[in-house]
N, C-alpha and C positions, 0 to 999 in steps of 0.2 A: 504494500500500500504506500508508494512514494511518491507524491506527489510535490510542486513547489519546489520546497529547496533538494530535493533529490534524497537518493537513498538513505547516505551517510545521516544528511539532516536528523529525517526521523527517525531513523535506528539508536542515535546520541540521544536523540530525546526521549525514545522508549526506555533506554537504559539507566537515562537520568529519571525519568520517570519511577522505574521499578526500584532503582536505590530510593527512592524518597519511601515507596510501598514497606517496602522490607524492612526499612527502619522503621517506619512507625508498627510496622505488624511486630517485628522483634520486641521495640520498646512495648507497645499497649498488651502482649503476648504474655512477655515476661512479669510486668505487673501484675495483668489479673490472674495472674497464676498463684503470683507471692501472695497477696493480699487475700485470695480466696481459702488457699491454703492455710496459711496463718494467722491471718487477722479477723476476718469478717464474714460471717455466716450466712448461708443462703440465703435466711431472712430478714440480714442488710443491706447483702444485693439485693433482693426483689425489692426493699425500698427507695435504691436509687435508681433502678431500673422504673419505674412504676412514674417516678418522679421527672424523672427523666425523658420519659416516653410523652406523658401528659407538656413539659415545655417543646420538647420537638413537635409536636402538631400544629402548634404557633410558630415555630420555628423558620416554615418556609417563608414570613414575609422579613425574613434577615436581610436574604441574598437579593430578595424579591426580583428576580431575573435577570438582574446586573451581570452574572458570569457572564451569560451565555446574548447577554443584549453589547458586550464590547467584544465577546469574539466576532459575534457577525456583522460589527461596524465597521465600513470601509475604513475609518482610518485613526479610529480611537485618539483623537485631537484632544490634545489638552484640555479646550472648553468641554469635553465630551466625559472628560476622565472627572473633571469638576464637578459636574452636574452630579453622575455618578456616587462621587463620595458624600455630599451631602445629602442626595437620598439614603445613603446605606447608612450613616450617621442619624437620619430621623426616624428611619425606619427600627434601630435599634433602641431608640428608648420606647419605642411605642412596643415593641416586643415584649423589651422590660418589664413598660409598662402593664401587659397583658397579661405574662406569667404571674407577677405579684397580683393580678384580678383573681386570677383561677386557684393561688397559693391555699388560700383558707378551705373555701369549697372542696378542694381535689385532698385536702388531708381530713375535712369531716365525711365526704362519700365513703374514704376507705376505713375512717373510725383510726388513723395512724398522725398524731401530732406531730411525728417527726418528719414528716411530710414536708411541712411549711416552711422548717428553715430551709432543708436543701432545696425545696426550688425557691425561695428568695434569694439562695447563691447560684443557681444556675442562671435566674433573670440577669444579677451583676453581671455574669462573665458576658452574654451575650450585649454588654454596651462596649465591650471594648472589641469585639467583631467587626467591623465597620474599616478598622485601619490596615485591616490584611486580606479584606473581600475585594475591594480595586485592585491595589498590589497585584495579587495572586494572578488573580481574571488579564490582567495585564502581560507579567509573565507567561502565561499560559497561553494568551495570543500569540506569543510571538517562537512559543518553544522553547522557555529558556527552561526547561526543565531544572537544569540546577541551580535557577534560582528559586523555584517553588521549594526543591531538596531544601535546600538552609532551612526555609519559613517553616518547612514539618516537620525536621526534624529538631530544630530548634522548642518548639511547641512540644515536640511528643517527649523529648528531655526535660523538660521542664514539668508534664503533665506527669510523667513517673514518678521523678526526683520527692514530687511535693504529695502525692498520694500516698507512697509508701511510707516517708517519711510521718505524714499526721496519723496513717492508719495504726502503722507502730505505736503512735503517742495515744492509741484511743478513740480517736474523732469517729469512729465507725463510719455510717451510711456516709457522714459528711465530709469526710477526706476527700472525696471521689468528686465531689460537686466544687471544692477548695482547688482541687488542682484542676478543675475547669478555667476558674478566673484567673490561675495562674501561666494555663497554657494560652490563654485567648491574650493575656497577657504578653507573651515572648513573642508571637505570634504578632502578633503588631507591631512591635519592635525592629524584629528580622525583618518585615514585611517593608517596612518604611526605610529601613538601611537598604533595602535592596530596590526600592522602588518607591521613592515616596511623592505620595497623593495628599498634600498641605493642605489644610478646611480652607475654605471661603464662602462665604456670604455673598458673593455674585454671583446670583441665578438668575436665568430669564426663565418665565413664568411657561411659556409659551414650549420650551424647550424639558422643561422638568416633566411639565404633563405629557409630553413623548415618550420620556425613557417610562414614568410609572404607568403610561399605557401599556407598552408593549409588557414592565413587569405585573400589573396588573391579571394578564391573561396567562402568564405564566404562575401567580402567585395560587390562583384559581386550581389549576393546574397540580400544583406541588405540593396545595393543602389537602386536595381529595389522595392524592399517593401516599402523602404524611399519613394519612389516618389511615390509609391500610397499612402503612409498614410500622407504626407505632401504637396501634390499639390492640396487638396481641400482649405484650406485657400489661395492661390497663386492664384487658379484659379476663386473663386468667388472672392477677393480680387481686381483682374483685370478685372475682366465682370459687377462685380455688385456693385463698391467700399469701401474704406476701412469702414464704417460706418455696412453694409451688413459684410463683414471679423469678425467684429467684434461679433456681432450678432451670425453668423454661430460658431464663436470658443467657444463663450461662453456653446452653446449649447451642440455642439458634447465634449466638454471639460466636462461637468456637469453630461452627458451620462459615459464617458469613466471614470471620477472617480469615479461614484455609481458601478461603472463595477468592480475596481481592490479594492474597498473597499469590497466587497462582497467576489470575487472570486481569486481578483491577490494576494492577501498577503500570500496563499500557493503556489501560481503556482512559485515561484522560487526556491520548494522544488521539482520542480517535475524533474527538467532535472538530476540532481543528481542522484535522487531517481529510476528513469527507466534507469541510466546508469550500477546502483548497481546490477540491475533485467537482465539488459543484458549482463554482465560478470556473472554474475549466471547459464547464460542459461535459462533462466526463459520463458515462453511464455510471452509477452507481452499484448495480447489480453484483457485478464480479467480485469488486471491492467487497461488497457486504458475505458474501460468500466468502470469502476469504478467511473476514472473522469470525463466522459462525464456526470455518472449520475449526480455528486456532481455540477457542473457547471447547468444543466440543474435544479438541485432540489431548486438554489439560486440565480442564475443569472438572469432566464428567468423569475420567479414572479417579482424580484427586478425591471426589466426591463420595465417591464407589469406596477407594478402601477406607476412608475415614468412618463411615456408616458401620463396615467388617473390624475395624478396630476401635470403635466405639467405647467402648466399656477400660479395656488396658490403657488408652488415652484418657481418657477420665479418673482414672483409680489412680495414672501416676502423675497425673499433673494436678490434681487436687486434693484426692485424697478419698479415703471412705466416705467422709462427709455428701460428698459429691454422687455417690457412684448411681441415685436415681434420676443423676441427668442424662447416662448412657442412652437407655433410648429412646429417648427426646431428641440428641444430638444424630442418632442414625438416621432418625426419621427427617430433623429437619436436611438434613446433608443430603440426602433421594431427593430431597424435594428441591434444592439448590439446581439440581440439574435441569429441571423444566426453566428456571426462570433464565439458563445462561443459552438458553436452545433459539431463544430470540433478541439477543443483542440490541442492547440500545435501539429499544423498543419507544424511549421518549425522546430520546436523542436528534433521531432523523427526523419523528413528523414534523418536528420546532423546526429543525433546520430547513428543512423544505417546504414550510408554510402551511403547515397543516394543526397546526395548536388549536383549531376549535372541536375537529373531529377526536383528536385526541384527547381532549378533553371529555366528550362522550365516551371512549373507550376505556379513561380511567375512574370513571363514574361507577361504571359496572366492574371495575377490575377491583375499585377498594368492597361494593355492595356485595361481591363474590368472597371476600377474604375475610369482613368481618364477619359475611354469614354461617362461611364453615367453619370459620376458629369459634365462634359463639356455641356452635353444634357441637363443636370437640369440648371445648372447655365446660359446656355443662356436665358432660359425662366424666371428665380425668383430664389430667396435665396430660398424659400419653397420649389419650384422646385428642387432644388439643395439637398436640404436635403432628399425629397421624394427617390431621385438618388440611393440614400446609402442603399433604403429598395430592391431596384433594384437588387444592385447589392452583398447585401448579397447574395441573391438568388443564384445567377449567381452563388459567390465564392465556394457557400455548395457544388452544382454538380459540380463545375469545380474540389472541393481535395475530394468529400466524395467516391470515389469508389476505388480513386489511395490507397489513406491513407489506406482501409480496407482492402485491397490489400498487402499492406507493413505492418501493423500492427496486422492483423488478428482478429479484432472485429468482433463480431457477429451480424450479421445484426439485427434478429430479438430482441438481447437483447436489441442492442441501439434502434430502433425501439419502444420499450416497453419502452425507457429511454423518449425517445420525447412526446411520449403519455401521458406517466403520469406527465411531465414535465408543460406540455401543460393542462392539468388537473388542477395541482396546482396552475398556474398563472393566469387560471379562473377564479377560488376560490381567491384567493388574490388579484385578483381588483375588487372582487365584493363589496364590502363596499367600498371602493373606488369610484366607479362610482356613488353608491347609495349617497353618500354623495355630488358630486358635482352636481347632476343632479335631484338627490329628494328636499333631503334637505337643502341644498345652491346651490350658482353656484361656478365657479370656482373663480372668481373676489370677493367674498364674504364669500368664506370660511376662510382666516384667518388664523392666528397662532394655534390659539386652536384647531378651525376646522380642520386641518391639521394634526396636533398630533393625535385629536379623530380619523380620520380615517386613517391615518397610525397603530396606534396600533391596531384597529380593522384589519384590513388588514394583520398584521403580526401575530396574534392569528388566524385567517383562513388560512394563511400559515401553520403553526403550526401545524392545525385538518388537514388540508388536505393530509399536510403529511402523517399523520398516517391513514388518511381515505384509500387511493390510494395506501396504500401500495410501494410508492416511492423505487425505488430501492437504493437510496443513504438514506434510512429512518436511516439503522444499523451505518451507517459512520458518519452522523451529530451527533446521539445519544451517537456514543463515541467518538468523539469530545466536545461534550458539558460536558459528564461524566470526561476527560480529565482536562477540564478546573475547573469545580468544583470541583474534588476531593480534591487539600488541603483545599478548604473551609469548605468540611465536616470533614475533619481531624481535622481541628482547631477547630468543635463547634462540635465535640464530648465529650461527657462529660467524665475527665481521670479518670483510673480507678485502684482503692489500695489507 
């Protein structure tokens, strides 16, 4: 997918890209392992979770459309960049403003007083948002991926540093909401050292109603998505209490970062990247098939054995405590797969003009999600998560005909893309299952045990690739070539 500034470009940027992923996935990884472990008991996550999910539903009018209203601005002009920061600055105390509305409410529905203060610290952290949402969207225009790296990984050092450290000291639920305000904190720091958007108070009136137009219909938009991807903790949170919240976040949380460690740390190259292809005139088609297959060639095995090792990943990274989120966490991880079978599914219609229909699609994709998670969680947490494998289902037919529709993929390619997808992730939990089920169990396999058949697992990924002739076999391979090449440069032996 090279577009614009050519191969090299984007490959630097994917790479820079996936170091900013990896960092923050290592850094947010390794804390809520410590803190889970250690410190804080399922039913003090489930109250930051709970707390947390309730301010993200407000959440979407932070950004209010700004990222993605200066990527696709010809020429993000200073007055442009202006305008910008003082929306995202008004927009954030009215945020603020909002979480402290709902702070009292959202802690007497669940009968939990300790409610109130962590989202009165979640409100703070989101006023100082605002100085790293331009920045970023900026850099991100232009690719500089390393310098978004600094902004995250700066933020997620700091977001550690200060969670582990209060959770140590006691703070329980509210460490986790402290080192919000402290990463939103460095975060704007970094953000302005590398790019800085200085406030002003010249605005023209005429030009402001533009940009909250266009965020406007996107805000719409990202509120009805918010509430489906944030009302599963809320909702088993209140049916099946905070201890259950707990449990369920840990799981779908453990799903969703093997998810963006695999496949998210390029996927912030892509909206760029197909906007470059469509000022080109480009078909789009190909392109998109491309990514389905790479998603499909790394996501859906990754997925696959973590569901198969479930329970030994659980038992050693948390602990007993833990071990009734195993399969919570299998079932959410099956269900990750329906949702990566259609790729920036919101992504393209915004980009190609299509944010009203899209909007209908996401109407019935959140009424789809909280209906089955409601149906699961009346019955069990289990239930609850079974809900998710549901309603991937649901979501694939409800976008996969419009999308091919608006985008022009080819049935039969992607088709070939699932299959052999479907193939590979076979093969890659077959050492995997052989090891919990021949030769240990899963309570008995261990550290070692665990390694031994993760690596066996990811060397039949590997054959398999190359067996099945994977359609993204050429794109991993010069991604990998990519990466290694200065290493062969440097153990070349010089020459004269």
């Amino acid at each position: 997918m090279d577009a614009g500034r050519g191969t090299g470009s984007v490959k630097s940027a994917a790479l820079w890209a996936a170091a900013s992923q990896y960092t923050q996935f290592v850094l947010q990884f390794a804390t809520s392992v410590i803190v889970s472990r250690f410190f804080l008991k399922p039913e003090e996550i489930g109250l930051f979770s709970v707390a947390l999910a309730a301010a993200m539903i407000l959440s979407v009018i932070q950004d209010f459309g700004l990222t993605r209203y200066l990527g696709r601005h010809p020429t993000a002009d200073e007055d442009t960049v202006r305008h910008c920061t003082v929306i995202a600055a008004g927009f954030s105390f009215l945020l603020a403003a909002l979480i402290m509305a709902i702070a009292w409410p959202v802690s007497r529905f669940y009968a939990e007083p300790k409610l109130f203060p962590i989202l009165g610290l979640i409100a703070a952290s989101y006023l100082l948002n605002p100085w790293s949402i331009v920045p970023v969207a900026l850099l991100s225009r232009r690719l500089d991926f390393r310098g978004t790296f600094i902004v995250n990984a700066t933020g997620s050092v700091t977001n550690s540093a200060c969670a582990l450290t209060l959770a140590a000291l006691g703070f329980s639920a509210t460490s986790l909401a402290w080192a919000m305000i402290a990463q939103a904190g460095a975060r704007a720091v970094a953000a302005q050292l590398q790019r800085p958007t200085p406030p002003s108070l010249r605005v023209r009136r005429e030009r402001a109603r533009e940009i909250i137009g266009f965020g406007s219909g996107s805000a719409l938009l990202y509120l009805s998505g918010g509430i489906g991807m944030r009302t599963p903790d809320l909702i088993v949170g209140r049916m099946q209490g905070m201890t259950a919240a707990g449990l369920f976040s840990r799981g779908v949380a453990l799903a969703t970062q093997l998810h963006y460690l695999v496949a998210g740390a390029v996927s912030s190259i892509y909206y760029p990247t197909f906007a470059r292809l469509r000022d080109e005139g480009k078909d789009l088609g190909p392109y998109y098939e491309r990514v389905v297959a790479a998603h499909g060639a790394i996501v859906w095995p990754a997925m696959a054995l973590l569901a198969v090792l479930s329970e030994p990943v659980i038992l050693l990274l948390y602990g007993p405590g833990w071990a009734e989120a195993a399969p919570l966490l299998a079932l959410v991880a099956l269900a990750e797969c329906c949702f990566v079978a259609l790729p920036l599914h919101m992504d393209l219609p915004i980009l190609l003009g299509r944010l009203r229909s899209l909007l209908w699609f996401n109407l019935a994709d959140t009424a789809l999600s909280v209906a089955t998670l409601a149906a699961g969680a009346a019955i069990g947490v289990e239930a609850a998560a079974a809900s998710r494998l549901v309603y991937g289902l649901g979501w694939f037919f409800l976008y996969a005909f419009w999308l091919q529709r608006l985008i022009g993929f080819r049935w039969r390619a992607t088709l070939r893309v699932y299959v052999s997808s479907a193939l590979v992730a076979v093969v890659t939990m077959a050492p995997a299952i052989y090891a919990v089920t021949v030769w240990r169990s899963p309570a008995t396999l261990g550290f070692v045990g665990l390694v031994i058949a993760g690596t066996a697992s990811v060397l039949a990924w590997a054959a398999a690739i190359a067996l099945v002739r994977h359609p993204a076999r050429d794109d991993i391979a010069g991604m990998v070539g990519h990466v290694l090449g200065p290493i062969r440069v440097r153990l070349r032996p010089s020459q004269g």
